[in-house]
N, C-alpha and C positions, 0 to 999 in steps of 0.2 A: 735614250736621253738626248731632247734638243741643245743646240749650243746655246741656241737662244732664238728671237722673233725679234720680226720687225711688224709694226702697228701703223695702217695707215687711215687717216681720215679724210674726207674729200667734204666740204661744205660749199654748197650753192648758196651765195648770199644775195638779194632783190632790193633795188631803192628807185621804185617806179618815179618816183618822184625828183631824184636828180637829173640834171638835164646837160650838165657837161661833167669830162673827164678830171678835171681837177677838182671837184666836188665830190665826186664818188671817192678820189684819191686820198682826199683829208679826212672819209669816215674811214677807209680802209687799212688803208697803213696803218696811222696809229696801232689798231687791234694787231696784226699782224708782227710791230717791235714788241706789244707789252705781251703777246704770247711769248715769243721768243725769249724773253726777258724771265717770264713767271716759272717758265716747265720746261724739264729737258726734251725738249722738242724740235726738228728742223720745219721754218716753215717759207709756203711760198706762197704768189700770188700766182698759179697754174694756167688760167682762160679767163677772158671777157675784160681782158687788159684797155683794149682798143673798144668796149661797148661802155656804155655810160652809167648803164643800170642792174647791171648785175657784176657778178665775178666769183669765181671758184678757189675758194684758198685750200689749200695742202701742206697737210705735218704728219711727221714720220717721226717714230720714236723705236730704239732700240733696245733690248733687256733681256735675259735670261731668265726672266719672269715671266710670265704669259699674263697672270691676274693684274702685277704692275703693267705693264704695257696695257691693258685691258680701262684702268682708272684713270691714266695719263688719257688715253683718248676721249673717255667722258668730262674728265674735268676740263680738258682744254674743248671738247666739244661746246661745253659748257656757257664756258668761259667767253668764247666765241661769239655765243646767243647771246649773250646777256650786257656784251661791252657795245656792242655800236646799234647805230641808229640806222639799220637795217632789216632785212625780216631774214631768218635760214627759211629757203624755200625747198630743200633738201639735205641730207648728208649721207654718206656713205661711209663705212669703216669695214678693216678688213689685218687679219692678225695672220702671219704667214710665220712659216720656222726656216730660219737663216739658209737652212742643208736645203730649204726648196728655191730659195733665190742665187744662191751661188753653187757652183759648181767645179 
């Protein structure tokens, strides 16, 4: 029996169309507080900090569930798609059990 898992998601987001850093910032963020806000989730802004058109955000959720952990990442996967004015040009998820991260 696992203690429990941790749930991770990786989203490549694209806005070929912005052209400087504070404009990518004002679609980005937002989504990133009302994630945080909506689901227990930790989340970040991971890569492409410093580029203007893209960027990879990351959330991590923990639980003794595997199927919880499992809905948490599609609904915030989701969630994600559907709030900013971006494209997901990717995502990646990935569900590990606590005993294989710590030791």
């Amino acid at each position: 029996m696992s203690l429990g898992y941790v749930g991770t998601l990786t989203v490549r987001v694209e806005m070929p169309w912005v052209s400087n850093l504070k404009e990518k910032r004002a679609l980005v963020r937002p989504v990133v507080e009302r994630l945080k806000a909506r689901f227990p989730v930790t989340v970040a802004r991971l890569d492409g900090l410093n580029a203007h058109d893209w960027e990879i955000i990351g959330v991590v959720t923990v639980s003794n569930d595997r199927q919880w952990v499992e809905e948490t990442l599609t609904l915030a996967a989701d969630f994600i798609a559907a709030q900013g004015e971006y494209r997901v040009a990717s995502e990646e998820r990935g569900i590990v059990m606590i005993e294989d991260v710590v030791e």
